[in-house]
C-alpha positions in Angstrom: -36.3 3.7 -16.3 -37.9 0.3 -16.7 -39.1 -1.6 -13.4 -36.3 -4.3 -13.3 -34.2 -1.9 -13.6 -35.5 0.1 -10.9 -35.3 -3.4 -8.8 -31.6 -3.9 -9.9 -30.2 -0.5 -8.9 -32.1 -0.9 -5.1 -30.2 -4.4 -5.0 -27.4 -3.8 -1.9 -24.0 -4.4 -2.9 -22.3 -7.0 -0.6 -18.3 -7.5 -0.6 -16.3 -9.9 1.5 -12.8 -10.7 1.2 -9.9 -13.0 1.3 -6.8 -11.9 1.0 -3.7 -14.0 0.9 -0.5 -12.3 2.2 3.1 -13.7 1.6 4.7 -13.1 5.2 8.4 -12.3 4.6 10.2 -15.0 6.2 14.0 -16.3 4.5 12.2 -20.1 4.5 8.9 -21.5 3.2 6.5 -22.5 5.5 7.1 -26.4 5.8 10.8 -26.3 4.3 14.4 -24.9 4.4 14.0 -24.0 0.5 14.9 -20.2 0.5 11.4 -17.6 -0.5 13.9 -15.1 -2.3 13.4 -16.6 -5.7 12.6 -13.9 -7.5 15.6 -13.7 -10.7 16.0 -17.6 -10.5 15.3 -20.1 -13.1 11.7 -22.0 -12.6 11.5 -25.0 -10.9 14.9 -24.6 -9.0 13.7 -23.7 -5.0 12.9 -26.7 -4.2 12.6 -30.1 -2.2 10.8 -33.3 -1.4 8.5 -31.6 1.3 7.2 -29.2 -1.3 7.1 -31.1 -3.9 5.3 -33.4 -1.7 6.9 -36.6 -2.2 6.3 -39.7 -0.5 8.0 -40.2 2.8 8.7 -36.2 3.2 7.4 -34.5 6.5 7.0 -30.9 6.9 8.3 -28.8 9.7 6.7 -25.8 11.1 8.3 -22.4 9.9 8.8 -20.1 13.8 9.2 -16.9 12.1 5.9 -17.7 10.1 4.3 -18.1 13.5 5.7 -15.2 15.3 4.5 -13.2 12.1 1.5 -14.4 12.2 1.1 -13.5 16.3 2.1 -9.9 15.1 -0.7 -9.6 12.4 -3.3 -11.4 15.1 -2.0 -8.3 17.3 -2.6 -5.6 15.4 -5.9 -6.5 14.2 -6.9 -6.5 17.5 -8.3 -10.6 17.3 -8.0 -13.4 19.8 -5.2 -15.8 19.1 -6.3 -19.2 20.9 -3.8 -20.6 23.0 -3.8 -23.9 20.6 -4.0 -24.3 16.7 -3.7 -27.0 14.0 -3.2 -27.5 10.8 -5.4 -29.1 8.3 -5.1 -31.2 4.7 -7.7 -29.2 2.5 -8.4 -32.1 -0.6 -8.8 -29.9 -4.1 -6.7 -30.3 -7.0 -4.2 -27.6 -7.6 -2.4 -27.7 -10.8 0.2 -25.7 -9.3 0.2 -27.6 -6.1 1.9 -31.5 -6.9 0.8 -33.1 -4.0 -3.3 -32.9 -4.6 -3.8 -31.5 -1.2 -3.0 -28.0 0.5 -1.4 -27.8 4.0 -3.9 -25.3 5.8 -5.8 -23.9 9.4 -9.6 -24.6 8.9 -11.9 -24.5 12.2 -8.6 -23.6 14.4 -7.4 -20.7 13.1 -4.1 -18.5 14.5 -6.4 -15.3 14.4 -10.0 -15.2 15.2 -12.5 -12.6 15.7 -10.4 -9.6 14.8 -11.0 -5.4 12.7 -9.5 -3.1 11.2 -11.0 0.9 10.9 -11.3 2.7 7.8 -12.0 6.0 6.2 -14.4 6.6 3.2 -15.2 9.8 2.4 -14.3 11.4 5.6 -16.5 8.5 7.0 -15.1 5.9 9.3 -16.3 2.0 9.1 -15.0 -1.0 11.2 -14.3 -3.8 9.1 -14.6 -7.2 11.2 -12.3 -9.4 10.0 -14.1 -13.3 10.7 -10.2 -14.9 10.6 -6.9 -15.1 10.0 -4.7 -18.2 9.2 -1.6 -19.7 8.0 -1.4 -21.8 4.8 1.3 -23.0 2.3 1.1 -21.5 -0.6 0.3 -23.4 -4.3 2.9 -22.9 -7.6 2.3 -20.5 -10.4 0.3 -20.8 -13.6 2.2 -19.1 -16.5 -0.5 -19.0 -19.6 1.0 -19.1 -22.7 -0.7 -17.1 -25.8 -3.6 -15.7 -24.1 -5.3 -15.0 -20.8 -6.5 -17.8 -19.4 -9.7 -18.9 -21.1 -7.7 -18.7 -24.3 -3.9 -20.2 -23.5 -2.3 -22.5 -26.0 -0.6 -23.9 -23.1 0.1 -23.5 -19.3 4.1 -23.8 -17.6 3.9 -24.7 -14.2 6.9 -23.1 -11.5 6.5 -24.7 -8.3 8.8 -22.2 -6.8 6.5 -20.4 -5.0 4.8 -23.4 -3.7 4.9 -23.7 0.0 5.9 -20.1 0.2 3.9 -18.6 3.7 0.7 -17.0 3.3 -1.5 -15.2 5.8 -5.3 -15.8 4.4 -7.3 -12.4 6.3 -10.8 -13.7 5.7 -12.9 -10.6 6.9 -17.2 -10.6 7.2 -19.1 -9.9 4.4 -18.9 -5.9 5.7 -18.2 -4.0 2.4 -21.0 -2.0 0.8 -18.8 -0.4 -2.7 -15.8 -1.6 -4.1 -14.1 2.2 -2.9 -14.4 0.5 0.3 -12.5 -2.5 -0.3 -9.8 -0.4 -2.3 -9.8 1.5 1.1 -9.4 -1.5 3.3 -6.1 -3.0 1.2 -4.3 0.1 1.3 -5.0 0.4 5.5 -4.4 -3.5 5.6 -1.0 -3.6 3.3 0.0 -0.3 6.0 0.0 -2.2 9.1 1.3 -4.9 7.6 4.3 -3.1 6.3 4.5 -1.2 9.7 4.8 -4.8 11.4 8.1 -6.3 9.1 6.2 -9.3 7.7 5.0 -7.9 4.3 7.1 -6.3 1.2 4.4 -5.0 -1.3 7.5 -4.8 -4.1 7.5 -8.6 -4.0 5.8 -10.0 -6.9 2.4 -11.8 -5.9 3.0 -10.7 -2.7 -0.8 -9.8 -2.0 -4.1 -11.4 -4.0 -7.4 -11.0 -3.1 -10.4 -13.0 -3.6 -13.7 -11.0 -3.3 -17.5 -12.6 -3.0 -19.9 -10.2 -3.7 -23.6 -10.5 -3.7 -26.5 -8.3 -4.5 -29.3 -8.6 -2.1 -33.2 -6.9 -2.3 -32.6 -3.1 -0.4 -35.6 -4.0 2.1 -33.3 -6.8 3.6 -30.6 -3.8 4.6 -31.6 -2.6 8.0 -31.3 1.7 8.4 -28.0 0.7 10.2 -26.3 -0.9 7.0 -26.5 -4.5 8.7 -28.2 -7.6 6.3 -29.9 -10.4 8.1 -27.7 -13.8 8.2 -31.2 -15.4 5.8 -30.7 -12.6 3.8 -27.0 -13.5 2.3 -27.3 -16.7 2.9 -30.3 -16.0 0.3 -28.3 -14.3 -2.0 -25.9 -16.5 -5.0 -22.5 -14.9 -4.9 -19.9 -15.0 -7.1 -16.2 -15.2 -6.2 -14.0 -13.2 -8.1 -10.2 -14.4 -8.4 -6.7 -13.4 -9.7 -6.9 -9.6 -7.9 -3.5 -8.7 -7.5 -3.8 -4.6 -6.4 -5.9 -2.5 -4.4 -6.9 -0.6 -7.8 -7.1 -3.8 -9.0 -10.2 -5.0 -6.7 -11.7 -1.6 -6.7 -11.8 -2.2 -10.8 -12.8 -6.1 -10.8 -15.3 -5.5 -8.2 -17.1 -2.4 -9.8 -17.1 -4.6 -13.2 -18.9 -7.4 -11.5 -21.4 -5.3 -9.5 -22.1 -3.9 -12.9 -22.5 -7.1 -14.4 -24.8 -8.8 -11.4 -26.9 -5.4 -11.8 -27.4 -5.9 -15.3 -28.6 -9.3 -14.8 -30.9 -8.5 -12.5 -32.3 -6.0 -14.2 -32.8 -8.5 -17.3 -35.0 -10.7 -15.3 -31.7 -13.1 -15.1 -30.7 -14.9 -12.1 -26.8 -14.3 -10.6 -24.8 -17.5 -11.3 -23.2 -18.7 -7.8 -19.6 -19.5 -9.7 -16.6 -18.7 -9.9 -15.0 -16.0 -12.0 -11.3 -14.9 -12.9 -10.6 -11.3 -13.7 -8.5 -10.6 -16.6 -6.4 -7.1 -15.8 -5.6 -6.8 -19.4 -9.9 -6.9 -20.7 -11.1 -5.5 -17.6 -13.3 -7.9 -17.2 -14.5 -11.1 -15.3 -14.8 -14.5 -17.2 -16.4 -17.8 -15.9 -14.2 -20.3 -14.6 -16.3 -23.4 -13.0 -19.3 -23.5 -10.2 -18.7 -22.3 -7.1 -17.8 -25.3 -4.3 -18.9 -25.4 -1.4 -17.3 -25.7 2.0 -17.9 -29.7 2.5 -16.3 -30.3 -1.3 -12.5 -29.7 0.0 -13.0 -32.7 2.5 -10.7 -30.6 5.2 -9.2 -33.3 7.4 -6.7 -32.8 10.3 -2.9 -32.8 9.2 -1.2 -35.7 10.9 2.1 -35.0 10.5 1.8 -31.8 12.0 1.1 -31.7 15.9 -1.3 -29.1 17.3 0.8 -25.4 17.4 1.2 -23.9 20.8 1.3 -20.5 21.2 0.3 -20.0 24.7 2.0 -16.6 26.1 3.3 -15.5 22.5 0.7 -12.6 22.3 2.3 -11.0 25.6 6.3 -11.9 24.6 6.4 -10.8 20.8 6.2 -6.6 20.1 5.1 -5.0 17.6 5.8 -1.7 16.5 3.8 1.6 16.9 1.3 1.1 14.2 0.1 4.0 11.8 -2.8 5.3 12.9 -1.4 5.7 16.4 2.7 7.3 14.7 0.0 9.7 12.4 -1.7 10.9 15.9 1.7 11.0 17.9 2.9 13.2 15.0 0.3 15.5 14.6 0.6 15.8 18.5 4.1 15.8 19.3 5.1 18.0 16.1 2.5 19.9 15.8 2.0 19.1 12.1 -1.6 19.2 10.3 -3.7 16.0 9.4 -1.9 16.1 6.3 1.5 16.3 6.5 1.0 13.4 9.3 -0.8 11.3 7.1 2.4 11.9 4.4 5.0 11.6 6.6 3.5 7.9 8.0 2.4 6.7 4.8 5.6 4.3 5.2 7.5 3.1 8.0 10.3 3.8 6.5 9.3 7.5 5.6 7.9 8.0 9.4 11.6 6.8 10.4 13.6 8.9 7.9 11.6 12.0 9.2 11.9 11.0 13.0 15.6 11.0 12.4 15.6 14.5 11.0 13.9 15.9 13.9 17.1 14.8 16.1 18.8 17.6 14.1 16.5 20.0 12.5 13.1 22.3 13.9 10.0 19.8 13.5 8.2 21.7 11.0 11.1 22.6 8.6 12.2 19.1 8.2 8.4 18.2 7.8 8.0 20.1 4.8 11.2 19.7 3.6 10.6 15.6 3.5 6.6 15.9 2.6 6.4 18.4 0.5 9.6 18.6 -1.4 10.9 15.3 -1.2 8.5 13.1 -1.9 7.2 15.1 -4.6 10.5 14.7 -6.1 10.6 10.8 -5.6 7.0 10.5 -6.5 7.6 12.5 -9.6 10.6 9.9 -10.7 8.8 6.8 -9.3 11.7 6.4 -7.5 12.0 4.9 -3.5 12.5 6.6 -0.7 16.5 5.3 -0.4 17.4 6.6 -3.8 18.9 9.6 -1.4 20.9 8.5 1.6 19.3 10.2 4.7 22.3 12.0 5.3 23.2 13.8 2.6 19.1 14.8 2.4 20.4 16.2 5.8 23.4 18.4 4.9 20.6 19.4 2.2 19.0 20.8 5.0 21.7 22.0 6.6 23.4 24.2 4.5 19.3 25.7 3.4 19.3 26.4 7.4 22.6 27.9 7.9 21.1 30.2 4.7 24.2 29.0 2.8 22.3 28.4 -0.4 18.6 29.7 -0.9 15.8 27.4 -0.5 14.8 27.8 -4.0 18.1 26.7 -5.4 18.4 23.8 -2.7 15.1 22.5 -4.2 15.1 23.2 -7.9 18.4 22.8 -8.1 20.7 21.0 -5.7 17.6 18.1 -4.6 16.7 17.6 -8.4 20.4 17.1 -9.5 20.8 14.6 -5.9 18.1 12.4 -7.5 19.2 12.2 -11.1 22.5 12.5 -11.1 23.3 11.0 -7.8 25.7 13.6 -6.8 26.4 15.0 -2.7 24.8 18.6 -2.0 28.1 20.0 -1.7 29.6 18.9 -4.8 26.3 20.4 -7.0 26.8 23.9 -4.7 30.4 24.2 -5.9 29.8 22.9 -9.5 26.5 25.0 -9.9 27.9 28.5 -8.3 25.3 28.3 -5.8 26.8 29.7 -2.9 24.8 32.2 -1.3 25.5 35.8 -2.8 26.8 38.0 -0.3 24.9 41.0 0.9 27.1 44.0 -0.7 26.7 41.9 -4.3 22.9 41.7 -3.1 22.7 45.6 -2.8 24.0 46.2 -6.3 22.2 44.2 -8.0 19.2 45.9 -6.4 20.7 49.3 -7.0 21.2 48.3 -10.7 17.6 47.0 -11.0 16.2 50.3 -10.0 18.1 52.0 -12.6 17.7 50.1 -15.5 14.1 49.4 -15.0 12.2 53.2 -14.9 9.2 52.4 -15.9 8.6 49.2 -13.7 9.9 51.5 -11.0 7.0 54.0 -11.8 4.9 51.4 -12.0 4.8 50.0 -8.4 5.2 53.9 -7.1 1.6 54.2 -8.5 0.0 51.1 -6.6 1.2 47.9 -8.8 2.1 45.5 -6.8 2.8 43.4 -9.4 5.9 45.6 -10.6 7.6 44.7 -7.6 7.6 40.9 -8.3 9.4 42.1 -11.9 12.2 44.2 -10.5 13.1 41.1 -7.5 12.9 38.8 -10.7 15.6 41.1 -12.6 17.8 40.9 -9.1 17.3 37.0 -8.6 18.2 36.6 -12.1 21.5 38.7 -12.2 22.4 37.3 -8.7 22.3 33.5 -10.4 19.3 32.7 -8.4 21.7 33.0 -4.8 20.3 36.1 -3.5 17.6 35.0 -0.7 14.4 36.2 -2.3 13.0 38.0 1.1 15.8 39.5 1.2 15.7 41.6 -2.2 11.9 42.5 -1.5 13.1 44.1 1.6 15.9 45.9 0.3 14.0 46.8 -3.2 11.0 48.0 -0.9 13.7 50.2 1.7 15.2 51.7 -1.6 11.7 52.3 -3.5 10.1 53.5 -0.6 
């Protein structure tokens, strides 16, 4: 290995972030236009205020506030008894009035983190701030990726739609740490009501990342302020999924590295990552702070929310539901982490514990369930809870076996769409009686001799043969523990 690039691979990697979240709110942030534009033609959600025109005045959006009090919460950051909004001057194609209507050195949200496991490692992520912001139009490029569009259509119906910008420290040290952060951040989120990750552009991430000299890293992982401050960073933009950043980022640490190691200095600019290449292209220098001329919003008064923080709940969040679980349930690390991967799966299982033993319903939802769904790509209220209960119920009362009721009954619940009871009756599935189970045992013995033999002189194995002949004359409806006891009684 050559000296530089011995130098480029002791270079510390360096990631912060800025991720823009769409709050789910029925209204854009300064408007009445409606957010839920999603099958509607371009161009048709909206109105003078965001379009900007002259003589319009925006109005504060409460559930936007009250959402953003929630996030402030859980994040654990101080939320300042008094806010304002900002006019940040930079031309946005997308955006038709020149200037963006933004939180600068008052943010909603200051001084916040959120934990995260790596590698069976936990790191504290501090997030710097949090603020509310309208957010610009969309770009569709037409005949290539951006660097190589014959043309670009503008929608302004996303513009002024309500985005939370999370603007955390420059704490990362791998991009498997900032895939790690989304997925925890777009959790809580979810947890909290004011975030649906099936909404298109719902979250994109921005990511600066820096490579700075391995003797500037201190043995706790901490890098002097000089030290980055030192170091040109790029901005990487257009990341649009937590695989996503883990892929751009990884590309660009790659490319910085090479750089390096070529004797070449890192550009401080601006990229865009293209999804489709896999790879980061040059879009213009980077600016700096003082080139958006931020001045105060005057048509907006300061924003009050003095007392919010105590009035406005949030929900039990998911670290805290996986430990409750795990405590209350008695259910491994695992299943826990499974069963709270959504609210809405943590709620569909609590409601099965009203009616069903803990642990059964547990692996009954984890295991089998979402397998199932996962398997299909299909959500979680493709199957209505109740009839995933009477699933249960009828595998409890041993009315059907628990291999039929998952190979069987849940598969033909989730493609065909059909009640438990109807594919129990259409199927033949009904448990076998025991006198029928008895037969078919007694008939197994007799028409299998040498598999008989077999297990008489120490194969085990035979065994599993003979209860395969009974299951499979029985239809599958004899209960499987119960023909091993019986074949074992009679063999014995």
């Amino acid at each position: 290995m050559t000296a530089q690039a011995t130098r480029a691979r002791e270079h510390a990697v360096v990631i912060g972030l800025e991720v823009h979240v769409q709050l789910e709110t029925a209204t854009k942030l300064f408007c009445g236009c409606s957010t839920d534009t999603a099958d509607d033609a371009p161009n048709t959600h909206t109105c003078p205020v965001c379009l900007g025109l002259p003589g319009s005045l925006p109005v504060v959006n409460e559930a936007a506030v009250e959402a953003a009090v929630k996030v402030g919460k859980a994040i654990e950051a101080d939320i300042p008894e008094e806010t304002r909004f900002h006019r940040k001057n930079y031309y946005y194609p997308d955006l038709p009035k020149n200037f963006q209507i933004t939180q600068y050195d008052d943010p909603i949200c200051q001084d916040g983190s959120l934990e995260i496991r790596v590698e069976g490692e936990r790191r504290v992520i501090e997030i710097e701030r949090a603020h509310l912001e309208e957010d610009p139009g969309s770009l569709r490029h037409e005949g290539g990726a951006i660097d190589r569009a014959e043309y670009t259509l503008v929608d302004y119906n996303r513009a002024g739609m309500p985005l939370m910008e999370i603007v955390t420290r420059p704490d990362f040290r791998s991009p498997t740490e900032v895939r790690a952060f989304l997925a925890k951040l777009e959790e809580v989120l979810e947890y909290l009501g004011v975030f649906d990750a099936e909404r298109d552009g719902s979250l994109r991430v921005d990511a600066n990342i820096s490579l700075v000299p391995g003797e500037e890293v201190a043995e706790d992982g901490s890098i002097d302020a000089s030290a980055l401050a030192a170091a040109n960073r790029t901005e990487v933009k257009n990341i649009s999924s937590h695989k996503g950043a883990e892929r751009a980022l990884a590309y660009e640490v790659t490319r910085q590295r090479n750089a390096v190691a070529r004797g070449r200095e890192v550009e401080q600019e601006t990229r865009h990552w293209d999804e489709s290449r896999g790879v980061t292209v040059s879009m213009r220098s980077k600016e700096a702070e003082r080139d958006y001329r931020y001045f105060e919003e005057a048509d907006l008064p300061p924003l009050r929310v003095s007392g919010w923080k105590e009035e406005i709940p949030i929900p039990e969040l998911p670290e805290a539901r996986r430990e409750r679980f795990r405590r209350e349930y008695d259910l491994s690390g695992e299943v826990a982490s499974k069963l709270t991967s959504t609210k809405q799966v943590a709620d569909f299982y609590e409601d099965l514990t009203d009616e069903f033993d803990p642990a059964f319903a547990a692996a009954w939802t984890a295991d089998r369930l979402l397998g199932e769904l996962n398997y299909r790509d299909m959500p979680l209220d493709a199957i209505p809870r109740g009839e995933f209960a009477r699933l249960l119920e009828l595998v409890e009362r041993e009315e059907i076996t628990a291999k039929n009721a998952e190979e069987v009954v849940l598969r033909e619940m989730l493609d065909e769409g059909d009640a438990p009871d109807e594919i129990v009756e259409r199927e033949g599935l009904g448990k076998t009686g025991d006198d029928e189970v008895a037969d078919a045992v007694a008939r197994a013995i007799e028409d299998n001799p040498e598999a008989v033999d077999d297990y008489r002189s120490g194969e085990e194995g035979a065994l599993n043969y003979l209860v395969g002949q009974v299951m499979a004359a029985t239809g599958g409806s004899a209960d499987p523990g119960t023909v091993n006891r019986l074949l074992r009684e009679e063999l014995d």
